[in-house]
N, C-alpha and C positions, 0 to 999 in steps of 0.2 A: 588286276584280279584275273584270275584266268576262265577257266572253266565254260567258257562259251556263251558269256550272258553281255546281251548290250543294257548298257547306259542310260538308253531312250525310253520315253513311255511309251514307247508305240506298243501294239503290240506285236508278236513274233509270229510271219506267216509260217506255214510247216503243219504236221501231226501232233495233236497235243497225244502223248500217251499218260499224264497224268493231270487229273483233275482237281480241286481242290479235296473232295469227299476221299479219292486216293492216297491223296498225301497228307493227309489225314491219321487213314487209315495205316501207313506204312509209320508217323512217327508211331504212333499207338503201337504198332509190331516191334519196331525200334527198341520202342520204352521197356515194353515187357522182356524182350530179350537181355537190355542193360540191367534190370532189375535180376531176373535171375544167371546171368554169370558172375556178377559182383554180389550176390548173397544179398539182395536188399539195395544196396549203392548205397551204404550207411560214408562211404569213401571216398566218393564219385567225387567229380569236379568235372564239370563238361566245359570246354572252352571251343567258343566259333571264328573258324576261321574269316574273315569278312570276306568276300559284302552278306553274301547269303548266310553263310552257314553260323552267324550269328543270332539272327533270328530262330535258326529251326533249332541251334544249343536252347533258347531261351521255350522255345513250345518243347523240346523232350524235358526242360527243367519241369514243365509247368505238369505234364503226362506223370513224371516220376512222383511228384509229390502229389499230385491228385491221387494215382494207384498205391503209394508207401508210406505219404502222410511225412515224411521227411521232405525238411528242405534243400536240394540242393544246388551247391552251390555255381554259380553260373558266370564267364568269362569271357574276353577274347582275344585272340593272338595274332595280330598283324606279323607278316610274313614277309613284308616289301623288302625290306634289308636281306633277307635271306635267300632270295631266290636266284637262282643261279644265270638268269636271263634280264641280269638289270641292265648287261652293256647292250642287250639286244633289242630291247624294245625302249618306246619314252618314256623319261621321266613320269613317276607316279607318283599320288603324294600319297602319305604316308599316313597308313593306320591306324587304329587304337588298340593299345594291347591293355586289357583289365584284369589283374588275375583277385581270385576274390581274398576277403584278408587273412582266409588261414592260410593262401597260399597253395604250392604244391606238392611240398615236401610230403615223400610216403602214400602221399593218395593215388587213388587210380584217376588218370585222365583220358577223358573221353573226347579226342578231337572231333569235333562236329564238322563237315559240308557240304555243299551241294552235290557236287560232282565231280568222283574222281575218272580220273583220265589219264595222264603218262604219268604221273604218280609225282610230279618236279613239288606240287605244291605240299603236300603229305610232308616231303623230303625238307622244306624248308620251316614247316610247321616245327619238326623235328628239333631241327639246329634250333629255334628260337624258344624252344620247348627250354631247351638243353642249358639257357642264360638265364631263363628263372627260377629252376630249382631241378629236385632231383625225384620224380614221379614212383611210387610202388612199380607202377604198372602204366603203360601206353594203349589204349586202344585207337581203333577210328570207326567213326560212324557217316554213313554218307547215305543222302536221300537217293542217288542215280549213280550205278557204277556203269562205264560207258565201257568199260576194256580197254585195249591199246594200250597196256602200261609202257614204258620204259626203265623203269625204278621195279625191284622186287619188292615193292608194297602192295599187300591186302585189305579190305576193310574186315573190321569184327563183325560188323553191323550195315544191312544193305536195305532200302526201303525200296529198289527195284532195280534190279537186271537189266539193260538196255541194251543187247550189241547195237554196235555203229560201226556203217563206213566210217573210215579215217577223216572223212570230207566232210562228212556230217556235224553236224553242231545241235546240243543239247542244251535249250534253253531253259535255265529254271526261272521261272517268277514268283515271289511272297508279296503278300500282301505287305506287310510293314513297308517291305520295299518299291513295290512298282504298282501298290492296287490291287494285287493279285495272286491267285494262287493258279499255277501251271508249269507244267513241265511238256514243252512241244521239242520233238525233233525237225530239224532244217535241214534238208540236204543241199550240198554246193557249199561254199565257201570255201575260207582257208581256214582249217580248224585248227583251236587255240591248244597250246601246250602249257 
């Protein structure tokens, strides 16, 4: 998985710039902005890319239907196959793709993740998009846009603006996942593509 997040429970030394009450706040902005460019999301389908941005597809499901009383529908797209950096890096093992049962045909899909960055992972959500059906419409939603694309991919939908040095690493942590809710920036390393 890319996106700059370790494995470990430790926690991540660096500047947190968001907090749990933040990211909170940013799904809640998220939600309202999803709800009015898709007229309601009576169409919606959010699928998470893993590790994170599965969880946060499942908190804007929760946002959407708390504000529109609609259920919707909630999913996620493992990417491993698709990514153009499998000879590069080590074997991964391989994630769970769920898509819900009406499928994706003609709905709009709302790709959910953490954090986009050179855009590789958007690019393979894409392709894997593209093997299960045939979408109305594409969007993406991301809690942390870091810049430095490589790929001319946008998000629709941004829960916070970060510039970074290239060197920098943007840690996200959820609760579901690591105990917690944070987004710290780390500066040094070798950041992830």
């Amino acid at each position: 998985m890319p996106d700059d997040v370790p494995e470990t429970g430790r926690r991540p030394a660096g500047k947190q710039v968001l907090g749990p009450e933040e990211i909170r706040r940013a799904l809640t902005r998220i939600g309202h902005e999803i709800l009015e460019r898709t007229e309601g999301a009576a169409d919606v389908v959010l699928l998470g890319i893993p590790t994170r941005g599965v969880p946060l597809a499942r908190r804007l499901a929760r946002r959407l239907t708390e504000t529109e009383g609609v259920s919707i529908p909630v999913g996620s797209l493992d990417i491993t196959l698709y990514r153009d950096d499998l000879r590069l890096r080590p074997a991964r093992t391989l994630g769970h793709t769920e898509v819900p049962p009406a499928g994706i045909d003609g709905r709009i899909v709302v790709l959910v993740d953490d954090v986009l960055f050179s855009g590789r992972t958007v690019r393979a959500a894409l392709d894997a998009l593209g093997d299960l059906g045939r979408p109305r419409a594409v969007q993406l939603a991301v809690l942390v846009d870091r810049g430095h694309r490589e790929l001319p991919i946008r998000p629709d939908y941004v829960g916070k603006n970060l510039p970074t040095a290239t060197r920098e690493e943007v840690r996200v942590r959820l609760t579901e996942v690591d105990g917690e809710d944070s987004v710290t920036l780390v500066a040094g390393g070798q950041a992830a593509r």
